[in-house]
N, C-alpha and C positions, 0 to 999 in steps of 0.2 A: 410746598410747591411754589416758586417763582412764579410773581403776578404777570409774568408777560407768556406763561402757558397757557391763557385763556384769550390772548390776543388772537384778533383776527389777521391772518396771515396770507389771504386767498380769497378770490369771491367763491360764495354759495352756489352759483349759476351762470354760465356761460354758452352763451347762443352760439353753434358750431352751425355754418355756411351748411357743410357738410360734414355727418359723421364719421368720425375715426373707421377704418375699417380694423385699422389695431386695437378697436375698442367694440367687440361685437354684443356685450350685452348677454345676462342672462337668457333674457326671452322671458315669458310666463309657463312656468314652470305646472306640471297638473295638479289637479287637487285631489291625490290620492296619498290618505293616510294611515299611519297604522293603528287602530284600537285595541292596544291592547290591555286598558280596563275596561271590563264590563262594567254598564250601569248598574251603579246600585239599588238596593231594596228599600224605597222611600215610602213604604205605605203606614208607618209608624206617624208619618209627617203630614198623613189627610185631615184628620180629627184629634187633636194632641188637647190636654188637658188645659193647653192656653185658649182653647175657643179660633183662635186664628190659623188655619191651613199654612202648615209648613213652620212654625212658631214655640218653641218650647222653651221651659224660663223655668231655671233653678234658685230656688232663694236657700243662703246659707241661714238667712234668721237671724244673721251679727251685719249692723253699721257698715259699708264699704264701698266703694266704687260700685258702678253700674256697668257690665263689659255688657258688649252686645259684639258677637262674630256671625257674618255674613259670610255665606258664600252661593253659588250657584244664581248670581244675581243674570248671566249667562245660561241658558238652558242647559246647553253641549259643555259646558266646563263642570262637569258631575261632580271630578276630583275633589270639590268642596263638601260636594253628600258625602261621598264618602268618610269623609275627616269628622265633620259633624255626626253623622248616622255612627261611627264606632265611639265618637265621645258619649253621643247619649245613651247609648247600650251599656258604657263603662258606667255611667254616671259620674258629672264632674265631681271633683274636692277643692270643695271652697272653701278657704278661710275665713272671708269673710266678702261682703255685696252679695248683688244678682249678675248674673247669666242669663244671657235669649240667645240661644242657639234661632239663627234665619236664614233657611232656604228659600230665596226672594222667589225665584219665576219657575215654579214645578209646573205650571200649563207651559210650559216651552220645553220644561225636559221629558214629557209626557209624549212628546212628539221625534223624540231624539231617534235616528234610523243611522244604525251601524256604516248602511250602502253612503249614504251622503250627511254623514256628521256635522257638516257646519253649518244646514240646514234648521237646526232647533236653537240658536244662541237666542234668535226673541220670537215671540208672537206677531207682535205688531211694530214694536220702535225697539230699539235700544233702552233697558231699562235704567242704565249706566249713563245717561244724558237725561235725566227728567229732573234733578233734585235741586234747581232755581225754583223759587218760590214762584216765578212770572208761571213756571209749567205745571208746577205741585198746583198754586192754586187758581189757574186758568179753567174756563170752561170747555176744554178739548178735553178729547175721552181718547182711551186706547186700552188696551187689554194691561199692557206694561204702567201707565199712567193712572190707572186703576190703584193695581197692586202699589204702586209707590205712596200713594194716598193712605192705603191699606196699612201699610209698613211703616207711616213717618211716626206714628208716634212711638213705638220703640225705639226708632235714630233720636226722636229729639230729647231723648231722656239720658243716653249713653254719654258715661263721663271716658271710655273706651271704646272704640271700634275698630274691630278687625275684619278687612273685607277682603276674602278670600278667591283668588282668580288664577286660572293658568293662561298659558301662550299656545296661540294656533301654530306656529312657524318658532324654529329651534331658538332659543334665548337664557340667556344665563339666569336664575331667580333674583327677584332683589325688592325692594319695600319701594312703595311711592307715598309719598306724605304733599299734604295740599299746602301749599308757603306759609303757613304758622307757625312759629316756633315753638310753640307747645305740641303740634303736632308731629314734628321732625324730631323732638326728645322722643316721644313713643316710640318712632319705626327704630331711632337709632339704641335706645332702650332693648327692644326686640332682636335686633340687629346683631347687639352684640353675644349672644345662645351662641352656644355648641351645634355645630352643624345647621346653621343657618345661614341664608346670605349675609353681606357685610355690608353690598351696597343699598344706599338711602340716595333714593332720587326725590326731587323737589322739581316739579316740573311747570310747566305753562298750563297748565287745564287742558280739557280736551275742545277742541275748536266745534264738534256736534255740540256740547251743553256741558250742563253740569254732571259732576259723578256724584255718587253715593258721599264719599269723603270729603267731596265742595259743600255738601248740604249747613245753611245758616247756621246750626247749630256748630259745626267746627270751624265757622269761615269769620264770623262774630269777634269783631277786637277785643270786645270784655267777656269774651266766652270760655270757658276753661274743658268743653269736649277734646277733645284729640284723634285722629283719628290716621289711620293708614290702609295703605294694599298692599296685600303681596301675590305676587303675581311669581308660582312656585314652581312652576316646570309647565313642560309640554301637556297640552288638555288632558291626553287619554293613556298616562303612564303611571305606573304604580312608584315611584318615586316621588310623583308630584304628591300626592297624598301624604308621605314621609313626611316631606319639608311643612305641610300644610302642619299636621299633627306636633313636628318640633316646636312652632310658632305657637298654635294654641297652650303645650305645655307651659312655653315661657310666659305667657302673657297670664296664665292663673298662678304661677310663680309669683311672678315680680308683680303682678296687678296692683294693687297696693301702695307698696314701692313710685310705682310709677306715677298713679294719680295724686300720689299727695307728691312727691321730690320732682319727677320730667326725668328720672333713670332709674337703673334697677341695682339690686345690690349688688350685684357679680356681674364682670364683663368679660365673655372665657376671650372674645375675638375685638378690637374696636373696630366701630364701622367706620365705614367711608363712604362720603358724602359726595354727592354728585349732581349738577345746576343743567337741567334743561334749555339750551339755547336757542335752540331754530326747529319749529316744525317742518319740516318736508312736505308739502301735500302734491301730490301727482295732478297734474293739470293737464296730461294727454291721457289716452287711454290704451296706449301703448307701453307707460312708464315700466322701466326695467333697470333691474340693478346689474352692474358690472359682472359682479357675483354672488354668491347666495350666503351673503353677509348673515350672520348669527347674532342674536342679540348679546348685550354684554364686550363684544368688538373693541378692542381700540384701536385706531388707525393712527400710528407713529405722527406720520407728515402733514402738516396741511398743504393742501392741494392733491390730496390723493382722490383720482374718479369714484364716485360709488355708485351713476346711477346714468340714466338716459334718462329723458321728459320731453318727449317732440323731440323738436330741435336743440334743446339744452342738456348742458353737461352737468351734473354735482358734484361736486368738490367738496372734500371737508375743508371749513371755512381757517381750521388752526390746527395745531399741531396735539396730539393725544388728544382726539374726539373720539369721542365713546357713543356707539351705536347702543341707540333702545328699541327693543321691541322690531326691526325690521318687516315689514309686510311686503312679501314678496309676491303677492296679485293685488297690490290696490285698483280700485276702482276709482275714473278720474273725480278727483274733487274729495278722495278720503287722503287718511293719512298713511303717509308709506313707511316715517322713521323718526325719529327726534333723534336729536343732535346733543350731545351732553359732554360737559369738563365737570372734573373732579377737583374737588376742590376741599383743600385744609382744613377749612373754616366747620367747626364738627358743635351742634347746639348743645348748650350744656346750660342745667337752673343757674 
């Protein structure tokens, strides 16, 4: 890819007098979705032989890596029970390390109602923004900040993590690795499986706090954790589950492989690598997109509209910007999009 495809071509935002009327704008679109996974049967996950609620940990008995796969750090995103609830029913085959299967927040998915699904993602905060030490070990309490307590000292032992997540709003699957480079060989290690996604995003953090994968332990200049997300399809679809379970396979696969080399032996697909540019955050309460952009998106031109905000326009800022994750009801002062270029440049040991 030519270094001048990541040029800025366009401003980001432009103050319009008055709105285009040849520009009418989504609107806010309703929040009716389809379910159609039923929650799963997580009562295996109350009192598990680890002593910790929701917590289960296979030791092979041989020298190796420490994975640790999360998912359901989101109440309403189940699709991760799922994946896990049929691995521990199969029972993993380990080579060699331990396994902790973590279903972080089951008081959130306890609450989870078909009528209004987006209702149970937390208790009390976002459990997906607590893992800065300023918040882990602050004297503020929360149901979510609790649990994170509860939880860290499995994250801080993991020479592996996989944190499993879907999309509310339609988006293509793809790994997010925190700017590490040990971290971006794992997702792109993972990346390259047979029927998996291909894209590795490397992004800006999230502007609420820390994630899970920002935690000290993979964020550490002389730290050798690793860690990544994937984020595998829409919430409550039995596909999303698929793609969750290909990623698990690969990663007791290659495990090994990965923690001691940064790749796996076999690469059926190479990934591609992809740099987070501009958050988007909605600053009216109005904000609306053009149209009902899908994550994964690339918009050819820069200067193509994507969005209203008040009185400003959004432009993609260059040319082949790649839409992540789009949120099409932010609320003002969240995030609506990140902006991303792709890029050659692929981590390798």
């Amino acid at each position: 890819m030519s270094c001048k495809a990541g040029q800025r071509h366009h401003p980001l935002r432009i103050r319009q007098p008055r709105l285009s009327e040849t520009l009418p704008g989504l609107g806010r679109p309703p929040l009716v979705f389809n379910v159609a996974l039923p929650p799963p049967d997580l009562s295996s996950w109350l009192a598990p032989p680890s002593g910790m609620p929701g917590v289960w940990v296979f030791d092979s008995g041989r020298s190796g890596p420490e994975m640790v796969i999360t998912a359901m750090v989101h109440g309403n995103e189940y699709a991760g029970g799922w994946a896990l609830e049929n691995l521990r029913r199969r029972g993993p085959v380990l080579s060699s390390g331990r396994l902790t299967l973590i279903l972080a927040n089951l008081e959130a998915f306890d609450r989870f109602d078909a009528a209004n699904p987006v209702m149970s993602r937390h208790v009390d905060e976002d459990l997906n923004r607590l893992w800065h030490n300023t918040r882990l070990n602050s004297r503020e309490h929360s149901s979510e900040l609790e649990r994170a307590r509860k939880l860290q000292p499995y994250i801080a032992r993991a020479d592996l993590l996989l944190d499993l997540h879907s999309t509310l709003w339609p988006s293509e699957p793809l790994f997010i690795a925190p700017p590490r480079q040990r971290s971006a060989e794992f997702a792109c290690a993972l990346a390259g499986g047979k029927e998996l996604p291909q894209t590795v995003l490397t992004d800006l953090g999230h502007h609420g706090g820390s994630r899970l994968i920002e935690h000290a332990h993979f964020m550490s200049a002389g730290g050798t954790g690793r860690s990544c997300l994937l984020e595998a399809g829409p919430h409550w679809e039995p596909a999303t589950v698929t793609v969750m379970e290909s990623a698990i396979a690969r990663l007791l696969v290659e495990a090994e492989t990965i923690h001691l080399r940064g790749q796996a032996t076999e690469e059926s697909c190479p990934p591609e690598m992809a740099v987070v540019t501009d958050n988007i955050i909605a600053r009216n309460a109005d904000f609306s997109f053009i149209r009902p952009w899908e994550g994964g998106v690339t918009i050819p031109k820069a200067g193509t509209p994507l969005a209203h905000d008040g009185h400003d326009l959004i432009y993609t800022p260059y040319d082949e910007c790649l839409l992540i994750m789009p949120n099409l009801r932010p609320r003002r002062g969240q995030l609506a999009v990140r902006l991303a270029r792709r890029t050659a440049v692929l981590f390798r040991s």
